[in-house]
C-alpha positions in Angstrom: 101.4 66.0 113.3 99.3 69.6 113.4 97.6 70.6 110.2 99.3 74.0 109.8 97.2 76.6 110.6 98.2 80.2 109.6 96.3 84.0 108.9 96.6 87.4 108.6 96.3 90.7 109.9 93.1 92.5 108.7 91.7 95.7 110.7 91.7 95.7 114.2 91.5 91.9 114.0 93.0 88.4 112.9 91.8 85.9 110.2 92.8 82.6 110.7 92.7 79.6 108.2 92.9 75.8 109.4 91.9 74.1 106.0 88.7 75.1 105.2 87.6 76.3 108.3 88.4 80.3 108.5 87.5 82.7 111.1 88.1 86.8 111.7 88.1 87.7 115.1 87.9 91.9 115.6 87.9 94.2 118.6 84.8 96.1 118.1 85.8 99.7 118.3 82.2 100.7 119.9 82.5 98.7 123.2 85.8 96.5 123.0 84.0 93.7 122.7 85.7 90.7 120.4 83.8 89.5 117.6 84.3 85.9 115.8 82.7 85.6 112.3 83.1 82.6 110.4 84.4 83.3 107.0 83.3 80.6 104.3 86.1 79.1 102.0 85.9 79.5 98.2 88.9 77.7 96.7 88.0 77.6 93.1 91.2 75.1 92.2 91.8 72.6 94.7 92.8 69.7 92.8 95.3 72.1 90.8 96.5 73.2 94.3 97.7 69.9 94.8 100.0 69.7 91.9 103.4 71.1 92.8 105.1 74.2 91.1 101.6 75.2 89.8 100.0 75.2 92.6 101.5 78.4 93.4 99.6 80.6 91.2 96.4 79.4 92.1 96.7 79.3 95.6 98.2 82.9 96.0 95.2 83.6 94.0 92.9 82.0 97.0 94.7 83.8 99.5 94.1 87.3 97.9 90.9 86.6 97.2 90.7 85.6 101.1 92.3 88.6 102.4 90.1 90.9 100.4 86.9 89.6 101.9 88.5 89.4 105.2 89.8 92.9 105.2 86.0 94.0 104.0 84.2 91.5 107.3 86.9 93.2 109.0 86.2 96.8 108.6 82.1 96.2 108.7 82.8 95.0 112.4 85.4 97.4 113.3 83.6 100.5 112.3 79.7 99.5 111.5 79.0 102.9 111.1 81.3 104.0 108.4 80.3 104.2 105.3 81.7 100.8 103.4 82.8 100.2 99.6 80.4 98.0 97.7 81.4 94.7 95.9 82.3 96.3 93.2 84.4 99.6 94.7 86.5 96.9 96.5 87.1 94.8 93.9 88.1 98.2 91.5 90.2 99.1 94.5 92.4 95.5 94.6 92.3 95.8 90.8 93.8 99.3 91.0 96.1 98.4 93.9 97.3 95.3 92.0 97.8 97.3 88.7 100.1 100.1 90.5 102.2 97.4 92.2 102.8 96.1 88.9 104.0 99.2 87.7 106.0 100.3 90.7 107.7 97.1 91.8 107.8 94.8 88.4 107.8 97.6 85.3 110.0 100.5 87.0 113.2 98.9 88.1 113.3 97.3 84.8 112.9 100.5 82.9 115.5 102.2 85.3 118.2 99.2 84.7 117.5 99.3 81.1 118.4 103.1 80.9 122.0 102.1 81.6 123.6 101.7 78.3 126.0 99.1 79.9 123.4 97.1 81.6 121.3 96.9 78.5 124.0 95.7 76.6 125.7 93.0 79.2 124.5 89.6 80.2 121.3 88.9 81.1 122.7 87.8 84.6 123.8 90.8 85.5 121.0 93.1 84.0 118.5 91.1 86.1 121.0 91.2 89.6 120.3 95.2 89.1 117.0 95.4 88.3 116.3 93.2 91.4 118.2 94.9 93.8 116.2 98.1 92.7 113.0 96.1 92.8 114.3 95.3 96.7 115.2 98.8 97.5 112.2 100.1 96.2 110.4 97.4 98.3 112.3 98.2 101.6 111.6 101.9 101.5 107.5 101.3 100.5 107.3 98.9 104.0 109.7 101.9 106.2 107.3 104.3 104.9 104.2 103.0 105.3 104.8 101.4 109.1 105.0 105.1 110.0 101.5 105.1 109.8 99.4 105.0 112.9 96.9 102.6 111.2 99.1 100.1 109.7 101.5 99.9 112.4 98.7 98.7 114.0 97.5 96.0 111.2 101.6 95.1 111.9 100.8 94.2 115.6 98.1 92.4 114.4 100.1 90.5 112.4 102.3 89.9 115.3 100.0 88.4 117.3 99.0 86.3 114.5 102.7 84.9 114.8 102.8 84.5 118.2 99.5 82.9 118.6 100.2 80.2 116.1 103.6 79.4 117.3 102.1 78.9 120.5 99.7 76.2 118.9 102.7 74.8 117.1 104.3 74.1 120.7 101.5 72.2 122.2 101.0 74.5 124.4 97.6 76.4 125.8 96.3 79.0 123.9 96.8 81.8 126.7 97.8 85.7 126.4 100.3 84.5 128.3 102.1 81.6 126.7 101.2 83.4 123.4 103.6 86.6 124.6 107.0 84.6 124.9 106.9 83.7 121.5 108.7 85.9 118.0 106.6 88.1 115.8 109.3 85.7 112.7 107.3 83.2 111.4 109.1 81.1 108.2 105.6 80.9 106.6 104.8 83.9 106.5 103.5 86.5 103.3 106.2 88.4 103.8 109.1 85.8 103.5 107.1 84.6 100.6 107.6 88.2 99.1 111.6 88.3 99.9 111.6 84.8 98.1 109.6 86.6 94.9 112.2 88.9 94.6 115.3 86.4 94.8 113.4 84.0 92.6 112.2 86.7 89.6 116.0 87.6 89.3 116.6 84.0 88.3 113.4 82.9 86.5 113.8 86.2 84.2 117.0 85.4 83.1 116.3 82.9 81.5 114.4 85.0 78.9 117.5 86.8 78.3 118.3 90.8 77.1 115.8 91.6 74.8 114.1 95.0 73.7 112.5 96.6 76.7 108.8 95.8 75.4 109.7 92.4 75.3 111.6 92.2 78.7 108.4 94.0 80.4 105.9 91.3 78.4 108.4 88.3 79.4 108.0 89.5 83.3 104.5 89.5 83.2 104.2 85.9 81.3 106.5 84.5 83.8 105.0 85.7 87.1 103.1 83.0 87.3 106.6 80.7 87.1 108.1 83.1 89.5 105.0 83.0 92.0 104.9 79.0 91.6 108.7 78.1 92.6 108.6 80.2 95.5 105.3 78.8 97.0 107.2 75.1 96.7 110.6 77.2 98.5 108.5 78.8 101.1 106.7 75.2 101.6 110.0 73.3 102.0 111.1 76.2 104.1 108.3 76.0 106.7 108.4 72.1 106.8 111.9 71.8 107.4 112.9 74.8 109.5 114.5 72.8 112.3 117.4 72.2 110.0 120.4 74.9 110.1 120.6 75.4 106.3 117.1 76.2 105.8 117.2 78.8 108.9 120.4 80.0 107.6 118.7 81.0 103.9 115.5 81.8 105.4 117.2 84.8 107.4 116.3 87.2 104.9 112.7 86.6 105.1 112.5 86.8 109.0 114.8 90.3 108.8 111.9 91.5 106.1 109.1 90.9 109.1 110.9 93.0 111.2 109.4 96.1 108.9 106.0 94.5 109.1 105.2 92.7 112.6 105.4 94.7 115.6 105.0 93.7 119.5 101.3 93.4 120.2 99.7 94.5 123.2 97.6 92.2 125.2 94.3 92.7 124.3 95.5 92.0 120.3 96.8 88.8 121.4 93.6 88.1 123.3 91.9 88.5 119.4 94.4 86.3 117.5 93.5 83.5 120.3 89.8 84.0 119.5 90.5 83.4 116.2 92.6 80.3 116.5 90.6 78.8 119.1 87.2 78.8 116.2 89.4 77.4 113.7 91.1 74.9 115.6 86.8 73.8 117.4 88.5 74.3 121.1 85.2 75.5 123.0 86.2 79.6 123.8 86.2 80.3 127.6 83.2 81.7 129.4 84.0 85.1 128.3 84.4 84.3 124.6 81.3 82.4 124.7 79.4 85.4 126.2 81.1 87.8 123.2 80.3 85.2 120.9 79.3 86.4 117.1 78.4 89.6 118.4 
């Protein structure tokens, strides 16, 4: 059986991960060329990764941690000539970007249900049923807003060929533009199914701490996130491991309709950068004109 490989969408290119082995591929902006950059691993927590239900925590950690760095190779070998953020501005900006989702997707729907006299009065069930559909809503409409953007709805092709690239590894089948194209732009490992399953998952895991005064509702959501972030790594898991069995595609549908908002159809040339990618990670030698682009 194939390790599972997977990635992400960074700018103008694609990071892949194979275990430890991790690559960004980017279309240099200045001549087209594709550029393959090993990026070195740095898993801080790999023997807690391996225990189940806490894992989660520690390896979404990782993967932020991952992404950050390969957003920042990313952008240095996109656009050398732009003036880049230090160490320290980038990490500020995650810090920043981290703290407002916080606020926007975790402490504001629960301050809006808890306005409702009703709601803050009823069943803790029901309170948190509200507060996540808000949390959704408010999710939905970020993601429609934001793929209007030129830029990202690029990063979302990106992230399409990602998909498509590693299904057609999944299949056996060679890495081509061509065998890559047939494929879906839904993958049931995916971030974003991870985040639909956040969402489903919170509304259960905080009711167990009940209806309390607001302070201590917005204090118990942050001292269970990392419960909330740890059952749904083991449900996405399960999910991409046994997604040839109806039930699991049945409740996985939710996450595949969220990717729709953030994968788009790739062009050619993006698929071409995915398969540069995958091709490091995987050690396949890269064709004649991959060698000759090489690390650029």
């Amino acid at each position: 059986m194939k390790p599972p490989v997977g990635g992400q969408a960074v700018i103008e290119g694609v990071m892949m991960q194979n275990g430890d082995r991790i690559a960004v591929a980017v279309r240099r902006q200045s001549d087209g060329g594709i550029v393959v950059r090993p990026l070195p691993s740095r898993s801080r927590f790999k023997r807690l990764e391996r225990i189940p239900f806490v894992r989660g925590t520690f390896r979404l950690y990782d993967m932020l941690s991952l992404g950050i760095r390969a957003l920042d190779l990313s952008s240095k070998i996109a656009f050398p000539e732009d003036e880049q953020l230090s160490k320290g501005g980038t990490f500020l900006t995650f810090l920043a970007a981290i703290v407002l989702a916080i606020g926007v997707f975790v402490v504001l729907p629960l301050y809006l249900t808890n306005v409702v006299p009703t709601l803050r009065s009823g069943t803790s069930v029901v309170f948190n049923l509200v507060e996540g559909m808000i949390r959704l809503a408010f999710f939905l409409t970020y993601l429609m807003l934001i793929s209007r953007m030129k830029e990202i709805h690029r990063v979302f092709q990106y992230h399409g060929a990602e998909h498509k690239t590693v299904y057609a590894y999944e299949a056996d089948e060679e890495l081509t533009v061509e065998n890559a194209r047939r494929h879906t732009t839904l993958h049931p490992r995916c971030g974003t199914a991870f985040l639909m399953i956040v969402i489903v998952v919170a509304i259960l895991v905080f009711s167990v701490a009940g209806n309390p005064a607001l302070w201590l509702k917005i204090l118990s959501r942050l001292l269970l996130l990392p419960v909330v972030a740890g059952v749904s790594y083991e449900v996405l898991r399960f999910t991409g491991r046994h997604f040839d069995r109806l039930w699991v595609k049945i409740l996985a549908q939710p996450g595949l309709w969220l990717q729709r908002l953030t994968t788009a159809e790739p062009t050619d040339d993006m698929l071409e950068v995915a398969i540069a990618a995958l091709k490091r990670v995987i050690g396949e030698v890269p064709s004649e004109a991959e060698a000759r682009i090489g690390d650029g």
